[in-house]
C-alpha positions as CSV (number, residue, x, y, z in Angstrom):
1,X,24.1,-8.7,19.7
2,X,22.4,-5.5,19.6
3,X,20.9,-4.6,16.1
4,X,22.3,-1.9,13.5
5,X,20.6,1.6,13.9
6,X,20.0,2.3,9.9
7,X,22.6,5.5,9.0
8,X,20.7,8.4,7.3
9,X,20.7,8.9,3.9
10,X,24.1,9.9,2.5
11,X,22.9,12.6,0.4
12,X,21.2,14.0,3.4
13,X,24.3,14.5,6.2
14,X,22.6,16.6,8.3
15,X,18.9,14.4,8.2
16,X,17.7,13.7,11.6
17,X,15.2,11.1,13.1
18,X,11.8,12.9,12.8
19,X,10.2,13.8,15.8
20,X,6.5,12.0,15.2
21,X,5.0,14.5,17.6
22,X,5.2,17.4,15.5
23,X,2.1,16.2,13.4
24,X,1.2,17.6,9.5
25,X,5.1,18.7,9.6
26,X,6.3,15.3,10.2
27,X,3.8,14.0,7.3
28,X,5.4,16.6,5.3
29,X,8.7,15.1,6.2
30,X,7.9,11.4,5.9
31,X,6.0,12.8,2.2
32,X,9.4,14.1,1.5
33,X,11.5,11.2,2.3
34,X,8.7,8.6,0.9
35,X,7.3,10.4,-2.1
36,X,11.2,9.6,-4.6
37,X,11.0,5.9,-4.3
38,X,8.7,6.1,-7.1
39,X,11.2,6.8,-9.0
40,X,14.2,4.8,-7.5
41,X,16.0,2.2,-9.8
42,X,14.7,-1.1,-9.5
43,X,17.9,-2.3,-8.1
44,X,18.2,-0.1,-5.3
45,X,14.8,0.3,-4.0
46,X,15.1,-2.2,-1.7
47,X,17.8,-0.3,-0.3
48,X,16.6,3.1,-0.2
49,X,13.2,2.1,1.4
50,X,15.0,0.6,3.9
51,X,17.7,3.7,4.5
52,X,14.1,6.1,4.4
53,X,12.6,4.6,6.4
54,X,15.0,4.5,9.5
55,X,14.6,8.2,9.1
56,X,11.2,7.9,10.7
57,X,12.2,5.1,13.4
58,X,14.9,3.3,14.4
59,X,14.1,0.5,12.3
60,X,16.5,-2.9,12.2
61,X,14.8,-3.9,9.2
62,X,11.5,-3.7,7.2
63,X,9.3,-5.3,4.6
64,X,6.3,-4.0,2.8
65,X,4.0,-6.5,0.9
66,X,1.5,-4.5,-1.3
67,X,-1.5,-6.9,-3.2
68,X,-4.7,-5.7,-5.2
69,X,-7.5,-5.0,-3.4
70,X,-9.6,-7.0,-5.6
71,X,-12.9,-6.2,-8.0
72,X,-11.2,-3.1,-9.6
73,X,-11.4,-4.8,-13.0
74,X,-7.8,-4.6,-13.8
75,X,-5.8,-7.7,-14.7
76,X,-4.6,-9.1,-11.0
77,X,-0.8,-7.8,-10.5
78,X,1.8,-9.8,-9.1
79,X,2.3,-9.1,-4.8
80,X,4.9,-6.4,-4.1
81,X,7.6,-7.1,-1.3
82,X,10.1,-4.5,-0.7
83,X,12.2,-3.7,2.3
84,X,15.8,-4.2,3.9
85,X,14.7,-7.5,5.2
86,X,17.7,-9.9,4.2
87,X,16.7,-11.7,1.0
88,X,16.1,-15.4,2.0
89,X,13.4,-14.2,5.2
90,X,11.8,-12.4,2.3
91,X,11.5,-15.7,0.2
92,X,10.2,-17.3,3.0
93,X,7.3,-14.8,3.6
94,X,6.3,-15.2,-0.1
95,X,6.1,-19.0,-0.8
96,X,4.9,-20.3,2.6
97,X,3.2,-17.3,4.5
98,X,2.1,-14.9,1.9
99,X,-1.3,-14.1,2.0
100,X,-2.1,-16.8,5.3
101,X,-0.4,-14.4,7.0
102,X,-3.1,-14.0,10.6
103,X,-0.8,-10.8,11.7
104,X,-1.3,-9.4,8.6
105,X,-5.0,-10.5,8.2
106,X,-5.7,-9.5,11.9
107,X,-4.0,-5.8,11.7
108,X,-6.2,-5.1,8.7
109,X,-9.3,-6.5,10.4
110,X,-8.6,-4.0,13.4
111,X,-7.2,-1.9,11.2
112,X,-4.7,-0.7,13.5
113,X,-0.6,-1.8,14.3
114,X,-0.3,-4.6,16.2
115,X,2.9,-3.5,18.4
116,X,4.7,-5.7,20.8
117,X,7.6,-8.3,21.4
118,X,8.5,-10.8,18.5
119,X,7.6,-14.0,21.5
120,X,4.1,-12.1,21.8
121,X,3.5,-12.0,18.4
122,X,4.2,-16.0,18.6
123,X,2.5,-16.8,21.2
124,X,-1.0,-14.7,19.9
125,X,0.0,-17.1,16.0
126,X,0.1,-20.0,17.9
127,X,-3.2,-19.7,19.6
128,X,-4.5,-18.6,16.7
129,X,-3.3,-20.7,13.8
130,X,-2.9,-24.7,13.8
131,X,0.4,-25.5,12.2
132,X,2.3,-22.2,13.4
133,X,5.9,-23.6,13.1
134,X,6.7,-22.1,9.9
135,X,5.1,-18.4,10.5
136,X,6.9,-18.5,14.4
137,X,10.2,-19.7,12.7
138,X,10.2,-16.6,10.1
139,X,9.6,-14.5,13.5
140,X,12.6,-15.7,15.4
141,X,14.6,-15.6,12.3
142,X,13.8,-11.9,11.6
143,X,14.9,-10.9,15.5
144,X,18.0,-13.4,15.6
145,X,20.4,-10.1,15.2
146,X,18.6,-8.6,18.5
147,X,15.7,-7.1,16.6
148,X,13.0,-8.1,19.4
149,X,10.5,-6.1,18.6
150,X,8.0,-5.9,15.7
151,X,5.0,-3.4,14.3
152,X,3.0,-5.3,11.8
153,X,1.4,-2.3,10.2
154,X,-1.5,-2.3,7.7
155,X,-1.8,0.2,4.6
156,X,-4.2,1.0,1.9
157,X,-3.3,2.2,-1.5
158,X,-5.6,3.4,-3.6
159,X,-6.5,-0.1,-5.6
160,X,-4.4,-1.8,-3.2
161,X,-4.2,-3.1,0.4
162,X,-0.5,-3.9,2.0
163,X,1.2,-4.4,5.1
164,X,4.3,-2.8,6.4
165,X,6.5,-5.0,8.9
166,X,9.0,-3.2,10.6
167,X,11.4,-5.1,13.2
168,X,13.6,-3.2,16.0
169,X,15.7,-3.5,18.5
170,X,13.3,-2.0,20.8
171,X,9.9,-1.0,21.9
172,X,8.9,1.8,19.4
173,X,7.6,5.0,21.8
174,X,3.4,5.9,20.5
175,X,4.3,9.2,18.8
176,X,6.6,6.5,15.9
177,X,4.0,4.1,15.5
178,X,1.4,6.7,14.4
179,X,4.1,8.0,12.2
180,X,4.6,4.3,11.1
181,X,1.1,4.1,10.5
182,X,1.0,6.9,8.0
183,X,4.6,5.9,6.3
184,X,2.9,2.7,5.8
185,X,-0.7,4.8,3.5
186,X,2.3,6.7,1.6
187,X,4.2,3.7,0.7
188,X,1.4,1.7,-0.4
189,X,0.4,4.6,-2.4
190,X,3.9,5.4,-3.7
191,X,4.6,1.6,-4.8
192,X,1.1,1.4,-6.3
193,X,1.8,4.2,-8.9
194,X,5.4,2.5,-9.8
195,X,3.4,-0.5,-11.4
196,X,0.0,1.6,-12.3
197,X,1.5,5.3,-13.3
198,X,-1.8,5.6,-14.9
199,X,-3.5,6.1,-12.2
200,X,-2.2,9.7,-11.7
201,X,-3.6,10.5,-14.9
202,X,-7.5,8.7,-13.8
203,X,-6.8,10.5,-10.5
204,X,-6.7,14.1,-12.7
205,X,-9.4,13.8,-14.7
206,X,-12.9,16.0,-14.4
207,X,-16.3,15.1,-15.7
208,X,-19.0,17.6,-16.2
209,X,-22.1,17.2,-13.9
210,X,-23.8,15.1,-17.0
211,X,-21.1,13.4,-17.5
212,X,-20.9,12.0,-14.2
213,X,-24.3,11.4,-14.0
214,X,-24.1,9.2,-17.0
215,X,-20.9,7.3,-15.6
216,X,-22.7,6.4,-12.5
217,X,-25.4,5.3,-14.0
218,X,-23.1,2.8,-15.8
219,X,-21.9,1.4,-12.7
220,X,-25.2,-0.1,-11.9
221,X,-24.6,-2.2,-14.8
222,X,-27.9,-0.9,-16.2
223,X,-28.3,-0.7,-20.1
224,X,-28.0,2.6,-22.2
225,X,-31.6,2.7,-23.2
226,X,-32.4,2.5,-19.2
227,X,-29.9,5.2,-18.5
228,X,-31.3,6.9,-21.0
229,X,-34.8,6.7,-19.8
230,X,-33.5,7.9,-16.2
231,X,-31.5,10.6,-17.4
232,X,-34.2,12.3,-19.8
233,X,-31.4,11.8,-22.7
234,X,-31.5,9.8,-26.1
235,X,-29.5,6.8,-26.1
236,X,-27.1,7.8,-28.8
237,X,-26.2,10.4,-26.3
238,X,-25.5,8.2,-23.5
239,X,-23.4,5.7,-26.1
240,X,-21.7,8.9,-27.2
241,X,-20.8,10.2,-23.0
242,X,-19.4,6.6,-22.9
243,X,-17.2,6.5,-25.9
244,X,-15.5,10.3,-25.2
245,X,-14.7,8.9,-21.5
246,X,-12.6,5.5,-23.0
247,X,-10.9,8.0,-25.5
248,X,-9.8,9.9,-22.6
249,X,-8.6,7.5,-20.6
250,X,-5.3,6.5,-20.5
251,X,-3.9,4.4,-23.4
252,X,-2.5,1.6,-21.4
253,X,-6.2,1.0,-20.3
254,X,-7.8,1.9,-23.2
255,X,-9.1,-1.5,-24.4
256,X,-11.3,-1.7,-20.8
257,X,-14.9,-1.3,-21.5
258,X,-16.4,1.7,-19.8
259,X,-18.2,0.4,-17.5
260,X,-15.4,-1.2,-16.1
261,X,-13.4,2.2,-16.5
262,X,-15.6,3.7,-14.4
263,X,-15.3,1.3,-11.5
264,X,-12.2,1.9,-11.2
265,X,-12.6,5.4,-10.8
266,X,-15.2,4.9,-8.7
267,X,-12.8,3.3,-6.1
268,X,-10.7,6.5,-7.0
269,X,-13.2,8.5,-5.4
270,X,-13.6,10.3,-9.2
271,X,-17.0,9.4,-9.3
């Protein structure tokens, strides 16, 4: 049986399939279509990522799994799986594949989609990976309905590292999975700031040229009277450059030491 072509979003009768050749005006478009689900209900998210996202391909089904990146020195969040995959193939990624998954480790590794048949995908795990059953058996399951073909896509957020799966009934064409590819930055990006909002604020903030100085410094982990001495300043000044930055940070991370605050901004490209 052939698998269902997603319909495009009721509120958008007259939205098309976007034509991936047509470069920084399909981003625009796939920005458009991407950039609400931070906002979407909890309860219909999984439905709406899956309705937006056969607007870029003709997708059967999807799931995105979004984890930290590690060493940003916020408390570890919980692993983020959205998508129109049916509900019990999704359970099945996250108690026995999860983060074993080799696709997933592999297309991050390369850091590039890994495109092809479901059996090719099964027969590259099974060379790979003793013990294969399981992680093959979630593959067949997720092309039983005639969805054959699979793009294991990775992403990068901006504190956190993902993977987007999307399954079809056919061989996607070049042009769709290089819009894929950049569907799959915006919604790690997108579902990263519906558990961290903060990070919009972090991502807005300016620092004078001493100021920065002074943070950077910090990140060495070197002490204030040895940033002082670097810096030509006194060390009340350096204590007093490292209190004004945690008051302006936002509340929710408030009680972080600075130091640590300014890692993370560091991996925002802020500092």
């Amino acid at each position: 049986m052939d698998a269902a072509v997603p319909h495009p979003d009721p509120q958008r009768p007259d939205a098309q399939r976007l034509d991936p050749r047509a470069g920084s005006v399909a981003q625009a478009q796939i920005d458009e279509l991407l950039t609400p689900l931070r906002a979407v209900a909890d309860a219909r998210l999984d439905i709406e990522l899956g309705s937006r996202l056969g607007q870029i391909v003709a997708a059967s089904h999807c799931l995105c799994v979004i984890a930290d990146s590690g060493a940003t020195g916020l408390a570890s969040a919980p692993i983020q799986m959205h998508g129109s995959m049916p509900a019990d193939l999704q359970g099945l990624y996250s108690t026995l594949i999860g983060e074993r998954d080799p696709l997933a480790m592999r297309a991050r590794q390369e850091w590039r989609p890994l495109v092809g048949p479901i059996d090719q995908h099964a027969a590259w795990v099974r060379s790979q990976v003793r013990h294969a059953e399981t992680f093959v058996a979630w593959l067949q399951r997720n092309g039983a309905g005639g969805a054959r073909h699979l793009a294991v896509v990775p992403a990068r957020g901006r504190l956190t590292r993902g993977t987007l799966f999307v399954f079809s009934a056919r061989a996607l064409a070049e042009g769709e999975v290089l819009a894929l590819f950049y569907a799959a930055q915006r919604l790690a990006v997108t579902l990263e700031l519906r558990h961290r909002p903060f990070i919009t604020e972090l991502m807005a903030m300016r620092f004078s040229p001493r100021e920065a100085d002074v943070l950077r410094a910090g990140l060495k982990g070197s002490a204030d009277e040895q940033i002082a001495a670097w810096l030509g300043l006194s060390v009340d000044a350096i204590r007093y450059y490292f209190k004004k930055f945690k008051h302006r940070v936002p509340p929710v991370i408030g009680h972080m030491k600075p130091r640590d605050l300014a890692r993370i901004l560091h991996q925002l490209d802020r500092l």
